[in-house]
PAVOVEX-964905 format. One record per atom (N, C-alpha, C): atom name; x, y, z; residue number from 0. Coordinates in steps of 0.1 Angstrom, whole numbers, plus 5000, padded with zeros to 4 digits. Example, Ala and Ser with C-alpha at 12.3 -4.5 7.8 and 13.67 -1.06 7.14 Angstrom:
+------+------+------+------+-----+
| atom |    u |    v |    w |  nr |
+------+------+------+------+-----+
|    N | 5132 | 4943 | 5078 |   0 |
|   CA | 5123 | 4955 | 5078 |   0 |
|    C | 5132 | 4967 | 5078 |   0 |
|    N | 5128 | 4978 | 5071 |   1 |
|   CA | 5137 | 4989 | 5071 |   1 |
|    C | 5129 | 5000 | 5079 |   1 |
+------+------+------+------+-----+
This chain:
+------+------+------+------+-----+
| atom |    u |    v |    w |  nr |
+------+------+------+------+-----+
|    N | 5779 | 1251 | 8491 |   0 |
|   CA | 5772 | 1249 | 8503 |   0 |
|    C | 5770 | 1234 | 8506 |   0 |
|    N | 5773 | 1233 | 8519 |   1 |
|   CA | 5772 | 1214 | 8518 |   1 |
|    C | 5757 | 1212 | 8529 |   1 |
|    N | 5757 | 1203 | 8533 |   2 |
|   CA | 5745 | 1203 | 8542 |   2 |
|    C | 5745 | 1196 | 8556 |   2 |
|    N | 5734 | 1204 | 8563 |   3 |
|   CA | 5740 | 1207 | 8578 |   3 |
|    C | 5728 | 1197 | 8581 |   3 |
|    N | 5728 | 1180 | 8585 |   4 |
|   CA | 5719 | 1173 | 8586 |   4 |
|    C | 5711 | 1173 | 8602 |   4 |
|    N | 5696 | 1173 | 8602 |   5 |
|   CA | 5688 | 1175 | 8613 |   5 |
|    C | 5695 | 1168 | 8626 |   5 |
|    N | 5698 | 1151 | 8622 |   6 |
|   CA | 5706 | 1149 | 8636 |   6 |
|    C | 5717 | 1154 | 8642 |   6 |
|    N | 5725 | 1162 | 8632 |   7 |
|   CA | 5737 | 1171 | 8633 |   7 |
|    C | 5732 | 1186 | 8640 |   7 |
|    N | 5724 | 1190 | 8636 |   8 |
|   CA | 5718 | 1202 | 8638 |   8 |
|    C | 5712 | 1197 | 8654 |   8 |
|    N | 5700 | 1189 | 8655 |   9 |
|   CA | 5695 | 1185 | 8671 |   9 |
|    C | 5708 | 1181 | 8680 |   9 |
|    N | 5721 | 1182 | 8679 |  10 |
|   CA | 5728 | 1173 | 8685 |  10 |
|    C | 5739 | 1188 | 8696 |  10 |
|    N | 5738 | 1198 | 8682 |  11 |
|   CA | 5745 | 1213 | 8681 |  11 |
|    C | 5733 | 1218 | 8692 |  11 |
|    N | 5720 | 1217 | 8694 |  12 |
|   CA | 5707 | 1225 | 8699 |  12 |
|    C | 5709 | 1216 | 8709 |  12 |
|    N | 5708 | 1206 | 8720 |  13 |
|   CA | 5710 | 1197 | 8728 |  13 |
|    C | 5718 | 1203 | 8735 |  13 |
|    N | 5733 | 1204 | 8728 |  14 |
|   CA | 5746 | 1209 | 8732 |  14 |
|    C | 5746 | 1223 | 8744 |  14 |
|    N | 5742 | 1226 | 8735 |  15 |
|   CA | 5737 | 1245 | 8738 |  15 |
|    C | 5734 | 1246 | 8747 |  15 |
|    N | 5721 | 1241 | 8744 |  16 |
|   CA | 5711 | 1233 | 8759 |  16 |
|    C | 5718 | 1233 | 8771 |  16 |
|    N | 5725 | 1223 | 8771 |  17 |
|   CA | 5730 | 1215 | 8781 |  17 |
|    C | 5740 | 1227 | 8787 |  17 |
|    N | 5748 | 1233 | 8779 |  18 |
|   CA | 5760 | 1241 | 8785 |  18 |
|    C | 5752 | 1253 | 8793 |  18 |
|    N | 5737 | 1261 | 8788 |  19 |
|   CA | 5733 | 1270 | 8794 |  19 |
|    C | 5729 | 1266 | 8805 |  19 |
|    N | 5720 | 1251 | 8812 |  20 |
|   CA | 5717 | 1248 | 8824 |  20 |
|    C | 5729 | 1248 | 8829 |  20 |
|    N | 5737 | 1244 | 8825 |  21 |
|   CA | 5751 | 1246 | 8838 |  21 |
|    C | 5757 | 1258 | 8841 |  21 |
|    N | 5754 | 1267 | 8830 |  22 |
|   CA | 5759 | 1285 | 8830 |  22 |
|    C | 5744 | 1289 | 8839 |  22 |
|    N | 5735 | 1281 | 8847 |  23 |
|   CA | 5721 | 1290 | 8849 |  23 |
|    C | 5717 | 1302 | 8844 |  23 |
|    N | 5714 | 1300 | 8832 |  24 |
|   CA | 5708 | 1313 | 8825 |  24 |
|    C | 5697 | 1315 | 8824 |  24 |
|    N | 5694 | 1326 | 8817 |  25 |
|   CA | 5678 | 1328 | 8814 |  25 |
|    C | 5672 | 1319 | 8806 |  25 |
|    N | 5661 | 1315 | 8806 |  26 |
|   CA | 5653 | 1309 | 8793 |  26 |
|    C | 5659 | 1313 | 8780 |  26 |
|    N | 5665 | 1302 | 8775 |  27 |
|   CA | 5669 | 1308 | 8759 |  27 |
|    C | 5655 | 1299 | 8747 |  27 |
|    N | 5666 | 1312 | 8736 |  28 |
|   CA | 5658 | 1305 | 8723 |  28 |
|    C | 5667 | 1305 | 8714 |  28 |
|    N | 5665 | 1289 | 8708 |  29 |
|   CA | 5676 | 1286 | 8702 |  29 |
|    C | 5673 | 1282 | 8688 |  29 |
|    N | 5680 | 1287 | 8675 |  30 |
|   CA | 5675 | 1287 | 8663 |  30 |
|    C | 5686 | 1277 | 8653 |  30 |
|    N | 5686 | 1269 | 8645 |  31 |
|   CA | 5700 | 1263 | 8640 |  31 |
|    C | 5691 | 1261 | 8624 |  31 |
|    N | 5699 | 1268 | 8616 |  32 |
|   CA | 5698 | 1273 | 8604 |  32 |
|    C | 5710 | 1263 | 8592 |  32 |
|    N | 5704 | 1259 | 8579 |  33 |
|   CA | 5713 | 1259 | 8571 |  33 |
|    C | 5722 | 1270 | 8565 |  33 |
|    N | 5730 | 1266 | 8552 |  34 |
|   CA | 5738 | 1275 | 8546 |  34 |
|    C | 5729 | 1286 | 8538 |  34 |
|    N | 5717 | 1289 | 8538 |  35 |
|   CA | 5712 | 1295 | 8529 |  35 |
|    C | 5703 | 1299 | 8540 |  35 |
|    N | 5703 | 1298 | 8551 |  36 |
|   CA | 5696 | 1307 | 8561 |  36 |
|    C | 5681 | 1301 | 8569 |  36 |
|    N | 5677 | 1287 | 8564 |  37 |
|   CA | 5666 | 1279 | 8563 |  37 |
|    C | 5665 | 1273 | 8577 |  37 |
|    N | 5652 | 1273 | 8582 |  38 |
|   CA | 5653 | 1273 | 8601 |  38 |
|    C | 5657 | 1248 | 8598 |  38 |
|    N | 5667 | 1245 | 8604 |  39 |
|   CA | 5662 | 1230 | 8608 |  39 |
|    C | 5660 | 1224 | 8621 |  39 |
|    N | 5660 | 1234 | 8629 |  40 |
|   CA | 5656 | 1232 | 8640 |  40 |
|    C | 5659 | 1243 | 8650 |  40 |
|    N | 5645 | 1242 | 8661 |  41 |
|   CA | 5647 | 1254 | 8671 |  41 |
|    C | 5637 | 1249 | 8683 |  41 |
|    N | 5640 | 1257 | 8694 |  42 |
|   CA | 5634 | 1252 | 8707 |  42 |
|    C | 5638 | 1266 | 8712 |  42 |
|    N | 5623 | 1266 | 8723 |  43 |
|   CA | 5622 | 1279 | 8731 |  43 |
|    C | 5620 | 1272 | 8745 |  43 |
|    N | 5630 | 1274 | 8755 |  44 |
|   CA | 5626 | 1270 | 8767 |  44 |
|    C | 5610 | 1277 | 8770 |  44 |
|    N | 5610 | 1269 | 8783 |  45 |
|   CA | 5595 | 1274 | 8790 |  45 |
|    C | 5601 | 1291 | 8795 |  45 |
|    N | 5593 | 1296 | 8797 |  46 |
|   CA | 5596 | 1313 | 8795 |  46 |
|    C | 5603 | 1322 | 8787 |  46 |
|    N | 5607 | 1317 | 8774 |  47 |
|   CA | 5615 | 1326 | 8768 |  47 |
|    C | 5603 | 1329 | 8757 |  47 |
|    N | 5601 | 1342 | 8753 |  48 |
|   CA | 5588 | 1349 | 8748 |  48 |
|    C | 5596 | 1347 | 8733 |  48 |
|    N | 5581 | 1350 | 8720 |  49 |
|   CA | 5583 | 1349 | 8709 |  49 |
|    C | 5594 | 1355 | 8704 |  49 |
|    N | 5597 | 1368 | 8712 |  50 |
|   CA | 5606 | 1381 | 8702 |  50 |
|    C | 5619 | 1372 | 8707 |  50 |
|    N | 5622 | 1367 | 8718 |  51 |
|   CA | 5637 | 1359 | 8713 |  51 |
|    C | 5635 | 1347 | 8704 |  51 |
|    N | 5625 | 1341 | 8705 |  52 |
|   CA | 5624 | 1331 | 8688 |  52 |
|    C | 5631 | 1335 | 8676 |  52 |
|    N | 5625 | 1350 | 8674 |  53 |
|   CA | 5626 | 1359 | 8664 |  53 |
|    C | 5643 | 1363 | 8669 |  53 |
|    N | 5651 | 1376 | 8675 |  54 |
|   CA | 5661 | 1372 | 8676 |  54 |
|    C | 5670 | 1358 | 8671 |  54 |
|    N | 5664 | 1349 | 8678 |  55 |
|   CA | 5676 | 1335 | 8676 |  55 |
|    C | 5679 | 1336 | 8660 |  55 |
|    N | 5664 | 1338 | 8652 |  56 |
|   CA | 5665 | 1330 | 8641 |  56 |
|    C | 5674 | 1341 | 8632 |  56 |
|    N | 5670 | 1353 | 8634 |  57 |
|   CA | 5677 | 1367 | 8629 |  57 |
|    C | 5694 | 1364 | 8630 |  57 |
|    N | 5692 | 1360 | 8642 |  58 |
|   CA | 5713 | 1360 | 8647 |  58 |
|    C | 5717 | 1352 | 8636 |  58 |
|    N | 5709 | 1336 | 8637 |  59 |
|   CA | 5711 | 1329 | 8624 |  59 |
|    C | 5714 | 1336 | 8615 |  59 |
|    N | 5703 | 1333 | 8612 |  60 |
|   CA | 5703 | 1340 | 8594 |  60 |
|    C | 5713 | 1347 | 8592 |  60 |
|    N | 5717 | 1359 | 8597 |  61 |
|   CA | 5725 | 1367 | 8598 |  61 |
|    C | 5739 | 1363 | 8591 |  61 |
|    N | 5741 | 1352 | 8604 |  62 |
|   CA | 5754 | 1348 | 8601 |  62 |
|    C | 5757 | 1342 | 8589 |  62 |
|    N | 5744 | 1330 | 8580 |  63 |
|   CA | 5750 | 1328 | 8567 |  63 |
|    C | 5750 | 1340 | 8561 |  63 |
|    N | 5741 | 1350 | 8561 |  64 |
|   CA | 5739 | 1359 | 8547 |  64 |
|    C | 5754 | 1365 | 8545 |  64 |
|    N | 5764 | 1368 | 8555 |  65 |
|   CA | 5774 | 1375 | 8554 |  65 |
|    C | 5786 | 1365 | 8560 |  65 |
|    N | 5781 | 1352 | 8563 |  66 |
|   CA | 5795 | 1346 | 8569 |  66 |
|    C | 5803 | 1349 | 8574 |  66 |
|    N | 5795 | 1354 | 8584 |  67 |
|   CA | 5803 | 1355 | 8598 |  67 |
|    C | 5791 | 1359 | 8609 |  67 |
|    N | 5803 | 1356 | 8625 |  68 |
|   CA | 5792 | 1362 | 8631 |  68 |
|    C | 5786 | 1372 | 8640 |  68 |
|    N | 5774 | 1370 | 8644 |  69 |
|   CA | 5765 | 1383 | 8649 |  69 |
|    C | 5775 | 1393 | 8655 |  69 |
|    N | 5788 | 1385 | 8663 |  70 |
|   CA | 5795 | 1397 | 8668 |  70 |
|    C | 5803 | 1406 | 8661 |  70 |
|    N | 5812 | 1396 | 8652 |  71 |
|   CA | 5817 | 1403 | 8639 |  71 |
|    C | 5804 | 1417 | 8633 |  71 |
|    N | 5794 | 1409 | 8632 |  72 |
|   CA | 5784 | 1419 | 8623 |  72 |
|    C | 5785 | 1433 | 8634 |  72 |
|    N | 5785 | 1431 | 8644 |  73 |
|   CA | 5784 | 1444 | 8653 |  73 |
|    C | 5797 | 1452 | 8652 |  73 |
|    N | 5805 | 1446 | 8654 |  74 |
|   CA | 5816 | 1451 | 8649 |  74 |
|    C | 5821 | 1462 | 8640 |  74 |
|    N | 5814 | 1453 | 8626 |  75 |
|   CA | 5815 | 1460 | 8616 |  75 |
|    C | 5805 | 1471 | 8615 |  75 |
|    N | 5793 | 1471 | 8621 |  76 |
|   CA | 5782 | 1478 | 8623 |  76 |
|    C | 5789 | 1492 | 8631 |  76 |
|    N | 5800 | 1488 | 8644 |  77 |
|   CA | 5808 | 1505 | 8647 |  77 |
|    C | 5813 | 1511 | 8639 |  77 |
|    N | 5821 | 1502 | 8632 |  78 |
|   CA | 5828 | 1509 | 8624 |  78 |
|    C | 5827 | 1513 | 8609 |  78 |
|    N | 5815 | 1509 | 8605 |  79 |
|   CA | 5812 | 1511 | 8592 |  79 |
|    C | 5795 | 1513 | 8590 |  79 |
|    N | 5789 | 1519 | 8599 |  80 |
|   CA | 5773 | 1516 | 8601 |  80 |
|    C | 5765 | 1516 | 8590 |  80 |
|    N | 5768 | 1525 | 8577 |  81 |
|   CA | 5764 | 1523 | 8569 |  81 |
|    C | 5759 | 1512 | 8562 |  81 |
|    N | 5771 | 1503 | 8564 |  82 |
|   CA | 5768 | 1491 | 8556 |  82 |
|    C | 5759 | 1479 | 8564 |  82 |
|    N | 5759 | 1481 | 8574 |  83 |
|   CA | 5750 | 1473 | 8584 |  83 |
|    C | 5738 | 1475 | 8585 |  83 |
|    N | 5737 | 1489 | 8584 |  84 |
|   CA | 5723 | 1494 | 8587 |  84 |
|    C | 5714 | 1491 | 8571 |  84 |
|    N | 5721 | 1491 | 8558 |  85 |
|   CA | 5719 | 1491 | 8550 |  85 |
|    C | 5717 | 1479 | 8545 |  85 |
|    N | 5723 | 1466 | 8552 |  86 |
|   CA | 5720 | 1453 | 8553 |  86 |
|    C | 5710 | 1445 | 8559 |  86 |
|    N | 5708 | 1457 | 8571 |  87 |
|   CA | 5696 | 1451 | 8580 |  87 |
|    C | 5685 | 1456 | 8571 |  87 |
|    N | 5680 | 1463 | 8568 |  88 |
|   CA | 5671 | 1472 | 8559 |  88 |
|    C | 5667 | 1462 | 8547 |  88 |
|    N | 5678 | 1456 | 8541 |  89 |
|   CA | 5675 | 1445 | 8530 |  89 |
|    C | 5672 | 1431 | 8538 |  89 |
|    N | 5677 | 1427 | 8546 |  90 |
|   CA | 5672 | 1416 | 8552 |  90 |
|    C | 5660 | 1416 | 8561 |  90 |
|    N | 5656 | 1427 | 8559 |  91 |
|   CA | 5643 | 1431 | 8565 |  91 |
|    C | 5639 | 1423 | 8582 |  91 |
|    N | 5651 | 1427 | 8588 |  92 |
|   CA | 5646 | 1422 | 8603 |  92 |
|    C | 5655 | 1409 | 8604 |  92 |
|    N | 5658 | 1406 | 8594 |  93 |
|   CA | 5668 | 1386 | 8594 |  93 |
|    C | 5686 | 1389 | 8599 |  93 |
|    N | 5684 | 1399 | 8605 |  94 |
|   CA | 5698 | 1405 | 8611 |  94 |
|    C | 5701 | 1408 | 8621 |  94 |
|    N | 5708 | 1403 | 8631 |  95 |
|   CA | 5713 | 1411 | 8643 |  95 |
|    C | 5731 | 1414 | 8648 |  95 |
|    N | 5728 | 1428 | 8650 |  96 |
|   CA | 5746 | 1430 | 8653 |  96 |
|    C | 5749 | 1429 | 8669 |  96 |
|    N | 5743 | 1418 | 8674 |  97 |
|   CA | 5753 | 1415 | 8688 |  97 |
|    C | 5754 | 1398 | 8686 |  97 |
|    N | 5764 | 1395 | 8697 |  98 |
|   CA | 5768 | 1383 | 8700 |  98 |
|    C | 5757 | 1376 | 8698 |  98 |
|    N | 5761 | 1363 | 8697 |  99 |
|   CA | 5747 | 1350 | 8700 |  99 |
|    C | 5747 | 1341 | 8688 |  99 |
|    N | 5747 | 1344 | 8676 | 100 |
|   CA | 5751 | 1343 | 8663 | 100 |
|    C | 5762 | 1336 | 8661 | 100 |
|    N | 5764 | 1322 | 8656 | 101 |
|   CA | 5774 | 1315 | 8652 | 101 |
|    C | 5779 | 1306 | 8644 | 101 |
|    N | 5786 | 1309 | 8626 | 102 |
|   CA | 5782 | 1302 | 8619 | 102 |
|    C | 5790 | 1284 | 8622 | 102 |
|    N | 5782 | 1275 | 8616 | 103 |
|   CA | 5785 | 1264 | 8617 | 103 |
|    C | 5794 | 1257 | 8602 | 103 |
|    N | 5811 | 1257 | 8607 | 104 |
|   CA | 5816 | 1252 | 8592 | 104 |
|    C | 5821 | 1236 | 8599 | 104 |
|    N | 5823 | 1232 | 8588 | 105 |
|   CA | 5831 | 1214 | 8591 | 105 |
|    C | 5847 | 1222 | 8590 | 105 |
|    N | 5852 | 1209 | 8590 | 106 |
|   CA | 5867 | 1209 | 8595 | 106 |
|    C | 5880 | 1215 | 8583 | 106 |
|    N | 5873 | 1216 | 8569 | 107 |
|   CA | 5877 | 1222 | 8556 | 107 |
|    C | 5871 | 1240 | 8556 | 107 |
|    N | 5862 | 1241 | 8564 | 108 |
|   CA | 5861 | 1255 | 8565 | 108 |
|    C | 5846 | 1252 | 8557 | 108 |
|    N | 5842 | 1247 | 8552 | 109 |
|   CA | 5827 | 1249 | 8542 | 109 |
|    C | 5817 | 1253 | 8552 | 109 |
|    N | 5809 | 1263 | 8548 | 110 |
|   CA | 5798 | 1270 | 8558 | 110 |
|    C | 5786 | 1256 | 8557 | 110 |
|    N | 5786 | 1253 | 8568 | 111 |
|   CA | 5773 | 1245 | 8569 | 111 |
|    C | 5756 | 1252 | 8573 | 111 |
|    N | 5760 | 1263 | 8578 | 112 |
|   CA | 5748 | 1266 | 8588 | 112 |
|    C | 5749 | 1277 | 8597 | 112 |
|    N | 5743 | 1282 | 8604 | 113 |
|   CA | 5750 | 1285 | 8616 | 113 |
|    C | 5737 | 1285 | 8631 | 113 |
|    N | 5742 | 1290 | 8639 | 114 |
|   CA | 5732 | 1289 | 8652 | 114 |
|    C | 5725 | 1301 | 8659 | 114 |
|    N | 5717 | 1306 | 8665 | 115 |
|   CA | 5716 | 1317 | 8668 | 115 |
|    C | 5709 | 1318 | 8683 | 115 |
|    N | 5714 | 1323 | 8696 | 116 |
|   CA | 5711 | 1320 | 8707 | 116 |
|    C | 5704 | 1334 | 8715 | 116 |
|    N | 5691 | 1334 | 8719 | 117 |
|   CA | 5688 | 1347 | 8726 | 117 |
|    C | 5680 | 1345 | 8738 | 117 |
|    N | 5687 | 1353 | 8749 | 118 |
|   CA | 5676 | 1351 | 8759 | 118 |
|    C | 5689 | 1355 | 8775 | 118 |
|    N | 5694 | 1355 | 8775 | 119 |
|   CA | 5705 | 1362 | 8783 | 119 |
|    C | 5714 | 1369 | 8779 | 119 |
|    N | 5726 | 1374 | 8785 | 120 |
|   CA | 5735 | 1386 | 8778 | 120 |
|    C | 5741 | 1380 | 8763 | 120 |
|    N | 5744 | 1387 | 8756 | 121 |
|   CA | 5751 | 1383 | 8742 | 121 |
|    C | 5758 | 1378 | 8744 | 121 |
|    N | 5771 | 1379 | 8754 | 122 |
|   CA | 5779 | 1369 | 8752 | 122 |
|    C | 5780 | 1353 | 8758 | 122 |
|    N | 5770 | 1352 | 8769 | 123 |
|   CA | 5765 | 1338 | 8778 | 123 |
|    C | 5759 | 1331 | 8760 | 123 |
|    N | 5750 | 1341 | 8753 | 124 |
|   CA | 5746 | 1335 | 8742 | 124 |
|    C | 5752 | 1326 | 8734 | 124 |
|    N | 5762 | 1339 | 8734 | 125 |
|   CA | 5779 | 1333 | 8719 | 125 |
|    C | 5784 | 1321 | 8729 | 125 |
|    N | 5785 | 1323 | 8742 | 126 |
|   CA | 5793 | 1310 | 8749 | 126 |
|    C | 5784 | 1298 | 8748 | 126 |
|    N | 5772 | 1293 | 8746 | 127 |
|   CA | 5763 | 1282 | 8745 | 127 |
|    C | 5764 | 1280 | 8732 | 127 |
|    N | 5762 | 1290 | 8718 | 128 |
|   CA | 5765 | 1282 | 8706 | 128 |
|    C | 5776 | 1279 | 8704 | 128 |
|    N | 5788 | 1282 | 8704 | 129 |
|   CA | 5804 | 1281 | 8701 | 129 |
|    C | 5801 | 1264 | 8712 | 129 |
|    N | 5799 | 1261 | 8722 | 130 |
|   CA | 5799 | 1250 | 8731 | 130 |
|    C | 5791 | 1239 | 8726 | 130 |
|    N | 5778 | 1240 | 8719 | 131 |
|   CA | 5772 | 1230 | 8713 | 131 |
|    C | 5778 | 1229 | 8697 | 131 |
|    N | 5785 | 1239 | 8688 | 132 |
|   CA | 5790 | 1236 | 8680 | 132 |
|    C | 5803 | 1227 | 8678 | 132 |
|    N | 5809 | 1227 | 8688 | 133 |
|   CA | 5819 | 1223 | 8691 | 133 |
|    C | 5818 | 1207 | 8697 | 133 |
|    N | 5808 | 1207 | 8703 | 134 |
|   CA | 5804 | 1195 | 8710 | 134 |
|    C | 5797 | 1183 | 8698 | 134 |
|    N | 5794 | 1189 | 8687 | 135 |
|   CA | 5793 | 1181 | 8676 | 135 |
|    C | 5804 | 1179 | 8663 | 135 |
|    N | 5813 | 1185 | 8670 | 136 |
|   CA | 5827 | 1181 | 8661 | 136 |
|    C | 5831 | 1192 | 8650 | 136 |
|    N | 5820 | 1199 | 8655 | 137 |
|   CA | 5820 | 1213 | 8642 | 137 |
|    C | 5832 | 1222 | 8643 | 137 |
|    N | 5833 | 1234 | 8638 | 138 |
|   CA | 5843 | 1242 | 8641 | 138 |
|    C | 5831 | 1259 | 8638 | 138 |
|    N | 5832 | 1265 | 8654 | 139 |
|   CA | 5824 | 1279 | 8652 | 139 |
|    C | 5834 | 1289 | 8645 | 139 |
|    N | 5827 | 1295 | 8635 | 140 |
|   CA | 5839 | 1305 | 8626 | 140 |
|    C | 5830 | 1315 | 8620 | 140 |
+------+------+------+------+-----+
């Protein structure tokens, strides 16, 4: 695991930021997690309530525990529910199977982190992290 540095991480949350005022969305909440699932930064606009806090950081998390993301997890959650439901159960709530969720690797593919976005539809979500991940040179995977 390599490390996903705060100005790197504020720059991916900024990003996000910026792309959902131009998508006018709802108040998000935005969570940006290391490789091991560890919050280094998050911001809740003005109206976005605790439980998407909670969401964002879940979508995170999510995405390192299994490297990959939250949509993949849903994915795998139709088609195999067992093992998702059985995952969420162990992660005790640090899981979510929709969109929004996006891990953060560098350009060799090493998991740095990933991001977790809630507060409008899942996929406006997945489109603001994949857009600030990107906007810091990263690659969303």
């Amino acid at each position: 695991m390599s490390n996903l540095p705060l100005a790197t991480a504020n720059k991916i949350l900024e990003a996000s930021l910026a792309k959902a005022q131009n998508m006018d969305l709802n108040p998000l909440a935005i969570s940006v997690v290391d490789a091991a699932g560890q919050i280094i930064c998050l911001q809740r606009q003005d109206g976005a309530s605790d439980l998407l806090v909670k969401l964002s950081q879940a979508k995170a998390h999510g995405c390192t525990q299994l490297g990959i993301s939250s949509r993949q997890i849903g994915e795998i959650k139709t088609n195999i529910p067992e093992i998702i439901n059985s995952a969420m159960t162990l992660a005790k709530g640090n899981l979510v199977a929709a969109p929004g969720g996006v891990v953060i690797r560098d350009a060799e593919g090493t998991l740095l982190g990933a991001i977790g976005i809630s507060g409008d539809t899942s996929d406006n979500d997945e489109t603001c992290a994949i857009a600030g991940i990107e906007a810091a040179g990263l690659v969303a995977g």
